[in-house]
C-alpha distance (Angstrom), angle and dihedral (degrees) to the residues before:
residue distance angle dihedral
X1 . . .
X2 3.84 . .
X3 3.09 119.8 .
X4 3.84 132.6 -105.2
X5 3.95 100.3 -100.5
X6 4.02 80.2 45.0
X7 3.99 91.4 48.3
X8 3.80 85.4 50.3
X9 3.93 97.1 49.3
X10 4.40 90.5 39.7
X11 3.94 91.6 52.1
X12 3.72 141.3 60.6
X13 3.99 109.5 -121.5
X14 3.89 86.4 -110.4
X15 4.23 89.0 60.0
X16 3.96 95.1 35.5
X17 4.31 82.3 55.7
X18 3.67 99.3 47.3
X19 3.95 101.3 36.1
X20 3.98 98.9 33.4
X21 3.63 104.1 35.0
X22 4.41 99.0 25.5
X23 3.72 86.5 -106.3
X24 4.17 118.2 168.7
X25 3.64 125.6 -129.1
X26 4.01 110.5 -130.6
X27 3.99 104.3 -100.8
X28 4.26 114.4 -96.1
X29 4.03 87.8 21.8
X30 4.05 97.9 94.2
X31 3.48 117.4 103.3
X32 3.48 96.8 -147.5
X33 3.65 96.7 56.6
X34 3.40 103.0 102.2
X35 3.89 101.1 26.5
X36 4.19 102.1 132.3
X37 3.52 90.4 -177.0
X38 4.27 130.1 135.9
X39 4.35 113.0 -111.7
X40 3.62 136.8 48.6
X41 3.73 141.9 -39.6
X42 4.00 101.7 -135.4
X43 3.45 126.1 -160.3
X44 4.16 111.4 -98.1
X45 3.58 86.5 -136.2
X46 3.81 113.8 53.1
X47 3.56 102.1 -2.1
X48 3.88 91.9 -111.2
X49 3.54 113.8 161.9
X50 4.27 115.5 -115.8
X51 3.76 110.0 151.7
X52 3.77 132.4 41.1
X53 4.24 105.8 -158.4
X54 3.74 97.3 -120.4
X55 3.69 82.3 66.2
X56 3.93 91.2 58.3
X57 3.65 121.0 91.5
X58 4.42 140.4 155.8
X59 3.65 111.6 -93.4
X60 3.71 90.5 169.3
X61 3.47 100.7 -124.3
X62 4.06 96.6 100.5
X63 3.82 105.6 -103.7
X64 3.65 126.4 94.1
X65 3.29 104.2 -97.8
X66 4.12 126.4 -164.6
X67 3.98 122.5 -172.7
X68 4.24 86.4 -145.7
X69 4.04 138.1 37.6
X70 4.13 116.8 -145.3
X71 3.76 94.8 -92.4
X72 3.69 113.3 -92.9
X73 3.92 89.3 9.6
X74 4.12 95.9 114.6
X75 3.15 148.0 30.9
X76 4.10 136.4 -141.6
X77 3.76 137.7 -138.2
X78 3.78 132.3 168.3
X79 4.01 107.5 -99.7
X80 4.07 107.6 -157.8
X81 3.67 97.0 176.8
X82 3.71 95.3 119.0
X83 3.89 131.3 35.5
X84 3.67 93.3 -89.7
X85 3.97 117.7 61.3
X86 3.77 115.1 -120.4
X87 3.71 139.4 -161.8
X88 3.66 107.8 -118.3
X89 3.22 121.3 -149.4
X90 3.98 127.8 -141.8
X91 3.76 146.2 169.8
X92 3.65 111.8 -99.5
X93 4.07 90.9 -150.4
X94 3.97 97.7 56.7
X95 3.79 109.9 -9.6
X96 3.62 106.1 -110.3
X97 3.44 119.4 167.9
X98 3.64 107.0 -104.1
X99 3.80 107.8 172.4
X100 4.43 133.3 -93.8
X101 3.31 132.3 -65.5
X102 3.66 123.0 -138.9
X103 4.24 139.5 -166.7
X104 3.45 100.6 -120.8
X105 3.99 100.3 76.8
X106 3.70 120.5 125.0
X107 3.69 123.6 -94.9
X108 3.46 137.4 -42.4
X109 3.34 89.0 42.4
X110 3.44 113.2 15.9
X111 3.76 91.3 -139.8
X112 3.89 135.6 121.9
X113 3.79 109.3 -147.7
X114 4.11 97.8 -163.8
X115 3.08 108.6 -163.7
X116 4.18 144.8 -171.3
X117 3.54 109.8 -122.8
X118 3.91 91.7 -155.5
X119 3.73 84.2 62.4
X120 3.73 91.9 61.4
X121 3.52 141.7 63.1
X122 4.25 123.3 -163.4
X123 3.93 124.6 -128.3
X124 3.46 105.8 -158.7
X125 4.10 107.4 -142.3
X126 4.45 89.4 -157.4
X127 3.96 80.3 55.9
């Protein structure tokens, strides 16, 4: 894991925020949000894979959203910040902050992987 001056010199101050200190993108900013594309969603961090794009789909609420994580790919801790408990989402390589995961995704799953798009990067399979 690199270091914290190295974090700060890798990432933008927008990616250091959300994956180093559990920041939030503002909803509809995320570049990734409407990518439709076929591969994986890696981690901005390490690189470690976390979601395959057939998992991807639009809740509406202006983060990517995927009903399924790469299995084994992140990690989960209770965030208290607000009123309401959360599930926080993490990488399971390097423990970036990656976003919350909700019940009320669509099926398989049921789940609502909400996710930063600053804490992502996209491999493009056709590339």
């Amino acid at each position: 894991m690199p270091s914290d001056s190295e974090l700060k010199k890798k990432l933008t101050a927008e990616e250091y925020r959300v994956t180093q200190q559990c920041g939030t993108e503002p909803p509809f900013s995320g570049s990734l949000l409407h990518v439709k594309g076929t591969g994986k969603f890696v981690c901005k961090v390490c690189g470690n894979m976390l979601f395959d794009s057939k998992t991807k789909f639009d809740s509406g609420t202006g983060w990517p959203s995927f009903y399924d994580a790469i299995p084994r790919s992140v990690t989960f801790k209770t965030d208290t910040s607000i009123i309401v408990p959360r599930t926080e989402v993490l990488c399971a390589k390097c423990g970036s902050h990656l976003g919350h995961v909700f019940g009320d995704g669509p099926q398989p799953t049921g789940k609502r992987y909400c996710i930063n798009s600053v804490s992502l990067d996209f491999k493009d399979e056709k590339k």
